[in-house]
ZAMARGU-4260 file (C-alpha; in steps of 0.2 Angstrom, whole numbers, plus 5000, padded with zeros to 4 digits):
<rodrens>
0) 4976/5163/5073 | 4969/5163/5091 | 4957/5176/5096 | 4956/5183/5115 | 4941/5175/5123
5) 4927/5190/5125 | 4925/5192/5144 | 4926/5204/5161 | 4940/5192/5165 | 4955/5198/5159
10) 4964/5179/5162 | 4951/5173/5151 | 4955/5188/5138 | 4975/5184/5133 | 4978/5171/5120
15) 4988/5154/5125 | 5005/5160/5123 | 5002/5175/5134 | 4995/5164/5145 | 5009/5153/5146
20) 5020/5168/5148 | 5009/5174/5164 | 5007/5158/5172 | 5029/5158/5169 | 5030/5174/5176
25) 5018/5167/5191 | 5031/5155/5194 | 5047/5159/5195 | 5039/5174/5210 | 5029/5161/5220
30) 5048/5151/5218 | 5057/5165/5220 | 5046/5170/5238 | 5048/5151/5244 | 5069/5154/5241
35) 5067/5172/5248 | 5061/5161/5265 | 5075/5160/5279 | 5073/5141/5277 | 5078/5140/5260
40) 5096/5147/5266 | 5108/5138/5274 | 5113/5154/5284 | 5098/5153/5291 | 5094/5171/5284
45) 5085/5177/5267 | 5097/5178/5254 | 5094/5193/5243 | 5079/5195/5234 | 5088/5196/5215
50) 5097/5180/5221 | 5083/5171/5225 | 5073/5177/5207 | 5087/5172/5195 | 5085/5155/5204
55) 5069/5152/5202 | 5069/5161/5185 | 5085/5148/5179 | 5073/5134/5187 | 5057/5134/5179
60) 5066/5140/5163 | 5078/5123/5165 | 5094/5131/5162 | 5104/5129/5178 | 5116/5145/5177
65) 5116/5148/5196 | 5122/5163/5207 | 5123/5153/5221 | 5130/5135/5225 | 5115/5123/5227
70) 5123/5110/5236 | 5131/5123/5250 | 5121/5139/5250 | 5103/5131/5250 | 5094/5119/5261
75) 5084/5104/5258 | 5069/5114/5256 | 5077/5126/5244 | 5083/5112/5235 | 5065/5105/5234
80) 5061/5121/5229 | 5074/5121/5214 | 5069/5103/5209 | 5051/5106/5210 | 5053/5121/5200
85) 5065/5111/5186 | 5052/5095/5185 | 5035/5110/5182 | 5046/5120/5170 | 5054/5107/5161
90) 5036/5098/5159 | 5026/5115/5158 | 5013/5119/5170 | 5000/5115/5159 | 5006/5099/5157
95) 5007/5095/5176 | 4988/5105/5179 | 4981/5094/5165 | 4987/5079/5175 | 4977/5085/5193
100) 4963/5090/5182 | 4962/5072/5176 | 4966/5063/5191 | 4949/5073/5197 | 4941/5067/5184
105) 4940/5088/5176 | 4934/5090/5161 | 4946/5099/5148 | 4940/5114/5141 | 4943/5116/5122
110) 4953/5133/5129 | 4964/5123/5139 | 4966/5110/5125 | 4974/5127/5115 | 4985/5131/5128
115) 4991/5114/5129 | 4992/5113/5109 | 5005/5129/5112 | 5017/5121/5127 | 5020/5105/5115
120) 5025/5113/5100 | 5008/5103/5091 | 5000/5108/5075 | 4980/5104/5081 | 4973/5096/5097
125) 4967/5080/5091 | 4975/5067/5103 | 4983/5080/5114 | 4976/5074/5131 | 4982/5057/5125
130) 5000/5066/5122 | 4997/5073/5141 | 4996/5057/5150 | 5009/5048/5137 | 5020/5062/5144
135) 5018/5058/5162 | 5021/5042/5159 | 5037/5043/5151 | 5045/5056/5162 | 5039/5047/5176
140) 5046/5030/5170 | 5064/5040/5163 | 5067/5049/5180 | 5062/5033/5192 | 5074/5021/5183
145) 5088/5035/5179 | 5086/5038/5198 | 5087/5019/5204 | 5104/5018/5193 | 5113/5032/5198
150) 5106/5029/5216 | 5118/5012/5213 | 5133/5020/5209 | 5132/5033/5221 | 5129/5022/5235
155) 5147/5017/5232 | 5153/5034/5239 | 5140/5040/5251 | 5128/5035/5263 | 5113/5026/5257
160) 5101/5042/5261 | 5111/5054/5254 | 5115/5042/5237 | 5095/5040/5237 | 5092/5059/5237
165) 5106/5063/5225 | 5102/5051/5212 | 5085/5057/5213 | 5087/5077/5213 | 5100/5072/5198
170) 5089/5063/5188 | 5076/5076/5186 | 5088/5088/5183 | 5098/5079/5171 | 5083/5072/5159
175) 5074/5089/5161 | 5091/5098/5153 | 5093/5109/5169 | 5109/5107/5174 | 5109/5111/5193
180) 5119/5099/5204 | 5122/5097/5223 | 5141/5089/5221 | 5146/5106/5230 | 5141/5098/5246
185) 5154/5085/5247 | 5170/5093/5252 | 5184/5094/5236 | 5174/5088/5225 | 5172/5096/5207
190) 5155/5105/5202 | 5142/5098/5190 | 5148/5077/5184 | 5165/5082/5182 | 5172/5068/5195
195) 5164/5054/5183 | 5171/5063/5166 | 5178/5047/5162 | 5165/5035/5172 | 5158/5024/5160
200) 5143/5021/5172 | 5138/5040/5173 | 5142/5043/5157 | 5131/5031/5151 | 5116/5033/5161
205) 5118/5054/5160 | 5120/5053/5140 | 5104/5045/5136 | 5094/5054/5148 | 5098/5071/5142
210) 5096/5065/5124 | 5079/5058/5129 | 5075/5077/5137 | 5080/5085/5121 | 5072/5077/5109
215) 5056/5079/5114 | 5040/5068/5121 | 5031/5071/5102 | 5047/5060/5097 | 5047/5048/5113
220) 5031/5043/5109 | 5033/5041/5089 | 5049/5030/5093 | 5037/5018/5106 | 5023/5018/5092
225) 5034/5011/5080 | 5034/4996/5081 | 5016/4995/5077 | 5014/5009/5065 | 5029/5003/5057
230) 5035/5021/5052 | 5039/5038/5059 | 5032/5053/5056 | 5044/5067/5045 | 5047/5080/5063
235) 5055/5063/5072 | 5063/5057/5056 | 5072/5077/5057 | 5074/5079/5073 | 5082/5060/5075
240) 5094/5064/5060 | 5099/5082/5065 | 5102/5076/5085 | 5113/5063/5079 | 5122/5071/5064
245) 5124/5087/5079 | 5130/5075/5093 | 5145/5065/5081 | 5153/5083/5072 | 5152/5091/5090
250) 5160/5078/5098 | 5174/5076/5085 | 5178/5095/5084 | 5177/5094/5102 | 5190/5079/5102
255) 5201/5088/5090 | 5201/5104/5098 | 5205/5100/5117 | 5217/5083/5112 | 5231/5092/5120
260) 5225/5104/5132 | 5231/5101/5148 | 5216/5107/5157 | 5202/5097/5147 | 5206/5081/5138
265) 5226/5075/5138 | 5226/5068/5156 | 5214/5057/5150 | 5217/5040/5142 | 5207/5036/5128
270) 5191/5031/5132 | 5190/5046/5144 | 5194/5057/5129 | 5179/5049/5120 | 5167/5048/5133
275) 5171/5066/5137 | 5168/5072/5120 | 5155/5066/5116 | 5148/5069/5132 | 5150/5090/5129
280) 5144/5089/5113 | 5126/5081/5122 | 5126/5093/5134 | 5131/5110/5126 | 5114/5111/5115
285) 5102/5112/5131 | 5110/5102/5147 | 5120/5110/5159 | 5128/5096/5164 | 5148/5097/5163
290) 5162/5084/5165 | 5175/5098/5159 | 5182/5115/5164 | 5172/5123/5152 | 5183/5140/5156
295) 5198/5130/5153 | 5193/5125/5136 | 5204/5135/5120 | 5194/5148/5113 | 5190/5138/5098
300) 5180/5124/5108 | 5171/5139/5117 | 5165/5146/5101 | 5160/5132/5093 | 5149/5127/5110
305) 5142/5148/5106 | 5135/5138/5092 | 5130/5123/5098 | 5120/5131/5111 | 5111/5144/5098
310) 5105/5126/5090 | 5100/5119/5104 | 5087/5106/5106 | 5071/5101/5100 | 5053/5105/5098
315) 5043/5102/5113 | 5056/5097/5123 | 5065/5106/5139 | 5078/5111/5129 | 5081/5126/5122
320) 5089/5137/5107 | 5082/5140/5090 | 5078/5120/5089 | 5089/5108/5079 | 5071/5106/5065
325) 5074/5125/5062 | 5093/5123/5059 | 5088/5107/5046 | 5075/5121/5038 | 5090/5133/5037
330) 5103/5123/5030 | 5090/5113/5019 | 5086/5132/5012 | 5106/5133/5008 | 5108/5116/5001
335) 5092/5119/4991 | 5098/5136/4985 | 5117/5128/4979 | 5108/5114/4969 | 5098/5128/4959
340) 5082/5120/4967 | 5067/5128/4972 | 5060/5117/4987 | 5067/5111/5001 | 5063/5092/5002
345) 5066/5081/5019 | 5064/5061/5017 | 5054/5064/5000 | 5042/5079/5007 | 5041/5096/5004
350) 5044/5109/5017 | 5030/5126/5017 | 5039/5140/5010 | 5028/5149/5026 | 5041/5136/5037
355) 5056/5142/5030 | 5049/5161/5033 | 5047/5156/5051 | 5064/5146/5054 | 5071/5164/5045
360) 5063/5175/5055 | 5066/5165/5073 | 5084/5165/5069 | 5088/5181/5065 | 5079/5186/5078
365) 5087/5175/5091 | 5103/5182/5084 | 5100/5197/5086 | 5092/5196/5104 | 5109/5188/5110
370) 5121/5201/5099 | 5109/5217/5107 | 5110/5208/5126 | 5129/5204/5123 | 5134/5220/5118
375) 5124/5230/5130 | 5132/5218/5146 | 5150/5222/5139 | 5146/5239/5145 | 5143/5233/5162
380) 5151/5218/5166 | 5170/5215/5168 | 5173/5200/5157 | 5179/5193/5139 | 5168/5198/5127
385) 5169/5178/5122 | 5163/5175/5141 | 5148/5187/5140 | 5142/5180/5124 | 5144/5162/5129
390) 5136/5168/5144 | 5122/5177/5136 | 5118/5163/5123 | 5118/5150/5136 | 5105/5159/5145
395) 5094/5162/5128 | 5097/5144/5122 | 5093/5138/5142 | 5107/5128/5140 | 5115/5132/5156
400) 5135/5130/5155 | 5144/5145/5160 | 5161/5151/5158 | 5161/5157/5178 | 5151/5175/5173
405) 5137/5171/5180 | 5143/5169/5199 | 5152/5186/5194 | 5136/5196/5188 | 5133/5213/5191
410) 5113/5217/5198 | 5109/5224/5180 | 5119/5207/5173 | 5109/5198/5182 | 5093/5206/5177
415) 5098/5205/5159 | 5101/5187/5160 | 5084/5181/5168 | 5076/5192/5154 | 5087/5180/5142
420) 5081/5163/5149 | 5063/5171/5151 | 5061/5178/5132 | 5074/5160/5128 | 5061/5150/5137
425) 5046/5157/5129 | 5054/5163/5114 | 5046/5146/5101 | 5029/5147/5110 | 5026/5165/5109
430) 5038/5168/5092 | 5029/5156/5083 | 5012/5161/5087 | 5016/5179/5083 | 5022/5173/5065
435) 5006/5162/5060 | 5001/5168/5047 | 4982/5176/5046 | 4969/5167/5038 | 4963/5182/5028
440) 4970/5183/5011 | 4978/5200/5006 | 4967/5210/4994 | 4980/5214/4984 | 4999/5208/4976
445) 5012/5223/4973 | 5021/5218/4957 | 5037/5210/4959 | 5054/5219/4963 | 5072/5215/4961
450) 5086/5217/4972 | 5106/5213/4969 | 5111/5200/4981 | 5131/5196/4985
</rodrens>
């Protein structure tokens, strides 16, 4: 467990979660005073202060519920500000400080080699400044080519500046799961990428990119490695399974479900009801990104996205949600349980019983966090109760879709739900470090108890 650094400096005092946490918190106010600026606003005025926090909040926490339209209430400096914002938060600010500190040739303190082991979801800190500049690398690479393509096929409909800018503000946001878009700029057109719902080009550029976002640069770099290690390690072979086992049930329940609903799929001919299926069930564990009228989904579709969300994506990723390794441990602890056995075993390897503990713990307490925040904004807002908890969970989970609430929100609603993504952005870092368990051994066993279960 990590000890607070003795010192009259009291940044040197907190722990690295907490420090991830301040330096969070520092910025989403140093966003949210560059949005307050008149020239962020397209009125030429400052938009209100809460406004301009729940922005910069939903930014840096990569979720993309937005009260205001990006691409008609902002500027091109506040949508530099938004953009800058997503790329830091989606990479962590350590991440991007590690990088400066390198390219001035800094040395990296053991401290920050902590911190850094905490923003990556890693178990020590061998190799971790490797890690660092493998992730650079990657994102850099990802967001350059996903830029050049959509670049080309927006060209097709735009001039060639404006194509340029777009395809690069939507690559960052799409592989960092963010889900903000500036389509509300161009006059009659749909929000988010439901113009190309049934666009193989889009679809096929967008789909990999936020499955790339969502499964985490620990897994990126196994899947490049493998081809000389010749294996992978047992979090990719999890995270790999679970991501695709999650993306084909979504996206047939998905299909199933809105078949026949005029406002969703049954306009659409056949390859169009594929693409869009299985483009929602990508995007509902983290991304943002819509190609359907998600309030004009049956309330079956909308549940069973509630769900998807809670999931979300996985470790060390800019997704969000009680990650998809967690949800194998929880349904391994079933499976294990039915069979009469007493470990739960992934790809011939045991899992800690102190894992499962923690995968427990996390989801129960996520669950109830969005319960609690659901029931306490159907006091105060005027909505579904299906609508606030979509709502609510897709703020916890980072995940970004909405069911139109957000633009709706009450001051306190708005409040509640930058609370969400904070604590939903944080919530594996600093959950996780809170439930390590101490290196001292108890003194003592109570004797064993029985309780009646079911």
């Amino acid at each position: 467990m990590f000890k607070p650094v003795k010192s009259r400096n009291p940044l040197l005092r907190l722990n690295p979660p907490q420090v991830l946490a301040v330096g969070f918190l520092i910025m989403i106010l140093a966003g949210s005073g560059l949005l307050y600026l008149p020239a962020a606003s397209s009125s030429g005025e400052s938009m209100p202060y809460l406004d301009a926090v729940f922005m910069a909040a939903s930014a840096t926490c990569v979720t993309g519920l937005s009260v205001l339209n990006p691409g008609v209430d902002l500027t091109t400096f506040g949508q530099l500000v938004i953009i800058g914002l997503v790329q830091v938060g989606g990479l962590g600010f350590m991440t991007v400080a590690t990088l400066i500190a390198l390219v001035f040739r800094r040395r990296i303190t053991f401290r920050e080699r902590l911190i850094l082991q905490e923003t990556l979801s890693q178990h020590s800190t061998e190799g971790i400044i490797r890690l660092i500049r493998k992730v650079m690398l990657y994102a850099l690479v990802i967001e350059t080519v996903g830029a050049l393509l959509l670049f080309t096929r927006f060209a097709f409909e735009m001039p060639l500046g404006q194509a340029a800018y777009f395809g690069a503000f939507h690559s960052i946001s799409i592989f960092n799961n963010a889900g903000f878009d500036l389509f509300g700029a161009i006059e009659g057109r749909a929000g988010s990428l439901m113009h190309y719902v049934d666009d193989p080009f889009v679809n096929l550029i967008a789909m990999p990119m936020i499955l790339l976002g969502g499964i985490g640069f620990i897994v990126i770099a196994d899947l490049l490695d493998f081809p000389q290690k010749r294996k992978l390690s047992l979090h990719s072979k999890v995270v790999l399974a679970m991501t695709g086992l999650l993306v084909v049930v979504g996206a047939v329940v998905i299909f199933i479900f809105e078949f026949s609903n005029p406002a969703t799929l049954k306009s659409l001919d056949t390859s169009g009801k594929i693409f869009a299926s299985v483009f929602q069930s990508i995007t509902s564990r983290s991304a943002g990104m819509m190609t359907l009228d998600i309030a004009g989904m049956r309330q079956a579709t909308q549940f069973f996205m509630v769900i998807m969300m809670f999931i979300g994506a996985a470790p060390g990723s800019a997704g969000g949600g009680i990650k998809v390794t967690t949800f194998a441990i929880l349904i391994g602890a079933v499976w294990a349980m039915i069979r009469g056995k007493q470990d739960i075993v992934f790809f011939r390897y045991r899992i800690g019983s102190d894992r499962v503990y923690k995968a427990i713990t996390f989801s129960l307490l996520s669950f109830l966090l969005i319960v609690v925040a659901a029931m306490i904004l159907s006091a105060t807002e005027n909505f579904s109760f299906l609508g606030i908890l979509f709502e609510t969970t897709s703020a916890y989970a980072t995940a970004g879709i909405s069911m139109g609430l957000t633009s709706q929100l009450t001051p306190f609603g708005q409040f509640m739900i930058i609370m969400l993504m904070f604590v939903g952005r944080l919530g594996p870092i600093t959950l996780a470090f809170t439930l390590t368990p101490r290196m001292d051994n108890e003194p003592f066993r109570y004797p064993e108890g029985k309780v009646t279960i079911g």
